[in-house]
Each structure stands twice: as structure tokens, then as C-alpha cells.
N, C-alpha and C positions, 0 to 999 in steps of 0.2 A: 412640200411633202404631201398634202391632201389633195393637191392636186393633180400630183402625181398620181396615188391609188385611185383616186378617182378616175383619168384619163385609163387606167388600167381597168377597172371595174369597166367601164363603158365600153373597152375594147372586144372583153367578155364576155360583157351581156350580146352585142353584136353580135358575137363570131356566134353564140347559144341561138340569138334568136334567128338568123341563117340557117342554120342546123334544122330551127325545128319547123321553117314553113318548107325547108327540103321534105321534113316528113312527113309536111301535110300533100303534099304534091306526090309523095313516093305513094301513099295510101288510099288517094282520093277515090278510086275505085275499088277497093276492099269490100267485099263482101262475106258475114256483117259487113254494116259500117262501123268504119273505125273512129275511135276518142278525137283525133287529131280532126280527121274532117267533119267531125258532126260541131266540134267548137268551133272550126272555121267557118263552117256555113252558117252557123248561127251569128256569126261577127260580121261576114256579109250583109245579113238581112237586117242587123239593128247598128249598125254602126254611124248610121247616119243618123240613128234617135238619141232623144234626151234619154238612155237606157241607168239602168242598176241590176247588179246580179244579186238576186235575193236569196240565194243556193245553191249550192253545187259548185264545180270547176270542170266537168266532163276529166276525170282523171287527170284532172291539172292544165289541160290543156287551154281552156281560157285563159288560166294565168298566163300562160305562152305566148298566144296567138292575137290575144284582144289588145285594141292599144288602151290603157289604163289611166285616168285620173284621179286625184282624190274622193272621196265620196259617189264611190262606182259598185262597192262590194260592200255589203251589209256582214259579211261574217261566216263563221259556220258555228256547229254546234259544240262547245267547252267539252262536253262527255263523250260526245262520239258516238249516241245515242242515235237508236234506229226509230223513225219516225218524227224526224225533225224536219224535215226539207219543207214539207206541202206547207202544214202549221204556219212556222216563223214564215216562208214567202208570202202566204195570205197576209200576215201582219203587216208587214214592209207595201205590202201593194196595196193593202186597206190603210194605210195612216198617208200612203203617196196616190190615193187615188183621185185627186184634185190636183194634183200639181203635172198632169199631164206626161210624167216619166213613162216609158216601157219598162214594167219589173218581169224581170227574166228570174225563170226556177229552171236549173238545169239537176233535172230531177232524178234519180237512183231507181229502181225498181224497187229493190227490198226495202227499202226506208220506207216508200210511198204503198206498201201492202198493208201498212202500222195503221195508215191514217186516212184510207182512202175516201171515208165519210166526208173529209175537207171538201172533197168536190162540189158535196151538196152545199154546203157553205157558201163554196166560191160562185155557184150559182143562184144559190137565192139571193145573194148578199151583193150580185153583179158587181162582183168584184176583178177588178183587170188584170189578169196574171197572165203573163205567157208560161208555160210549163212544157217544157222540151224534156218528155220520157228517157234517161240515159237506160236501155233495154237490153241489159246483156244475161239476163235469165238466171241472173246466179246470185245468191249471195256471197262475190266474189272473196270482199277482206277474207271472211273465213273459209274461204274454199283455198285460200294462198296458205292459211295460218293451219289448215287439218293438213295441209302437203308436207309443211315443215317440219312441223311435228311429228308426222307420217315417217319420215325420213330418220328424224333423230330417235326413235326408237324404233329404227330396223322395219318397220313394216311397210305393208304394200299400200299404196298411194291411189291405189284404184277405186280405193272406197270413199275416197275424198267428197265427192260428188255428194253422196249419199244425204238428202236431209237439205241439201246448201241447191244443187240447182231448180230454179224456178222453171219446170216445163213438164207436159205429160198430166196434162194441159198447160201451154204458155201463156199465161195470162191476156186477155186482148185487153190494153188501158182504153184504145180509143174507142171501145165501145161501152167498156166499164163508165170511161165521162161523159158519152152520148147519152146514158141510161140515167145520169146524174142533171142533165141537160145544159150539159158541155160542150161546146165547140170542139171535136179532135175529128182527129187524122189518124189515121195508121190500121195496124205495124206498118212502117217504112225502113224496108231494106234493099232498096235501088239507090244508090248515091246521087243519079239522078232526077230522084224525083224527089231528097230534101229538101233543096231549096224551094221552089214552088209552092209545094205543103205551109215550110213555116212564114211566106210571107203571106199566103193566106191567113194563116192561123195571127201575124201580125196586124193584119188590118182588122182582124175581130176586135183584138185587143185595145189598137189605138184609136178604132175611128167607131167601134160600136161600144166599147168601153165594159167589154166581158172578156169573161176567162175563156180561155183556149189550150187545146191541150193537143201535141205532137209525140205520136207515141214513134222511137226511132231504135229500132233493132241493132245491137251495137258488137264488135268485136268483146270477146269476154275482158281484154284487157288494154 
């Protein structure tokens, strides 16, 4: 019998994970970049390291796309609390920064506005973080949740935006962590020019043993 469901589970997860590198293939030229290929590019450029993700999931799509062992993902945050991501990464990369891992932050824009000072941290502190900017200029959750709402009490959903998107100025991360004396890159919104970028921004990380930061322009969802 368990073996059964099991041999069924397995067929499932197959047929799902099929599905979704079609989507990363359907998308990989989207501009923005989209969730599906900024995860996959990033599974290209560390998948051959001793990695950990210390934040984030790019909308899930690392769970998807990455191949997964125990003691790969440190977690996220219990409350859902904005300005978690930068923090808790720096912790995970300062307590693993001897043991020669790549810690990966696949990091939110609105979370990383809370806490931006971290940079100075990660730089005095030469601390090793990759941090991969997820950059879609909004604070999305709630720009989903003013629509829904929008909707159930009859009104217009136009003003959604209002308050929630980040632009008009869009904030530039790679030079807000240049200023901080960070290794970055960006805005990056060529699909072709992500890769390159973050395995620059990788060799900072692994072989000069600083923080690096990829700031990457993302579809809103």
C-alpha cells in the first residue's frame, strides 16, 4: 500500500516538475524577467557549489526548479514579517562563513527597504552573501490583497497601486550597495545578461569571500 502511493506521489511530482521547466523555457525571454527564469539561472550558476538558500524562494520557483537535499534551506520568517530576508541571511552566512558554502538570499525588494543598513554590516563584517534582488517594484502580497478586497466591496481596483508600487523613482539596489561598498550589478533586465552578472557576483562571494549583490528586474508576478 505505501508503496503504492508512493510510486504515485513520484509519478506527480514528475509529471509537476515537467510542467514547470516547460515554464521556465516558455518564459526565458520575458521581459521583466520572470520568477521561473531568474530561479533557474540562479540553479545554473550554484548548482555545482556546496550552496544553502538563506531566503527567499523567487515565488516559489526555487522550490521547483532547484534539485533539493537536506540541509539546503534555512527557512523563512514564522510572521511573515517585512524586513526579514537581508538580517536572518547575514546570520546563516556569518555562522557558515568558515565552512566554505555559497549562502544564497533570493531577496524581495519591499522586505530589503526595512533593512537596508544590513549592507553596511555585510560589508564591514566581509561577510559572504550572494544576494540575488527579486525586483518587481511593488509590494506585491498587498497589491493582490487591495484587488481582492477592491472587488468584494464593489469598487474600482485602479487604485490598487496607490501606496504599494515601488517606482517614480525605482529604487537602483546596485548602487544603493555600491554606496555601502558592495559588490553589485544591475538593474538587470536582459535575460541575457543574468547569467554572466551572477557568476561574477559568484566568484566575489566564493573566492574573495565578500558580499555581492545582483539587483534583477522581475515580472510583478
Amino acid at each position: 500500500m505505501r508503496q503504492t502511493r508512493f510510486a504515485k506521489l513520484r509519478t506527480r511530482h514528475d509529471a509537476l516538475h515537467k510542467e514547470w521547466l516547460e515554464t521556465v523555457e516558455v518564459q526565458r525571454l520575458k521581459r521583466p524577467i520572470a520568477y521561473s527564469m531568474l530561479a533557474a539561472t540562479v540553479w545554473e550558476t550554484i548548482k555545482d557549489e556546496d550552496w544553502i538558500l538563506a531566503n527567499g524562494t523567487a515565488k516559489g520557483w526555487a522550490k521547483r526548479v532547484w534539485e533539493w537535499k537536506p540541509e539546503r534551506f534555512f527557512g523563512g520568517s514564522g510572521g511573515a514579517g517585512l524586513g526579514y530576508g537581508l538580517g536572518a541571511s547575514l546570520g546563516v552566512a556569518l555562522a557558515l562563513r568558515d565552512s566554505g558554502k555559497v549562502c544564497v538570499n533570493l531577496q524581495p525588494d519591499g522586505d530589503f527597504l526595512y533593512v537596508t543598513s544590513g549592507l553596511y554590516t555585510a560589508a564591514h563584517h566581509q561577510i559572504p552573501l550572494l544576494t540575488v534582488m527579486c525586483n518587481n517594484r511593488s509590494y506585491y502580497n498587498d497589491e493582490e490583497h487591495q484587488e481582492v478586497m477592491a472587488k468584494v466591496r464593489g469598487r474600482s481596483v485602479e487604485s490598487k497601486v496607490v501606496g504599494i508600487r515601488i517606482e517614480h523613482p525605482a529604487p537602483d539596489f546596485a548602487k544603493i550597495a555600491q554606496g555601502f561598498g558592495v559588490y553589485a550589478e544591475g538593474p538587470i533586465a536582459e535575460p541575457q545578461d543574468l547569467g554572466p552578472a551572477l557568476k561574477r557576483a559568484l566568484k566575489v562571494v566564493k573566492e574573495d569571500r565578500l558580499p555581492a549583490l545582483v539587483d534583477v528586474v522581475t515580472q510583478l508576478a
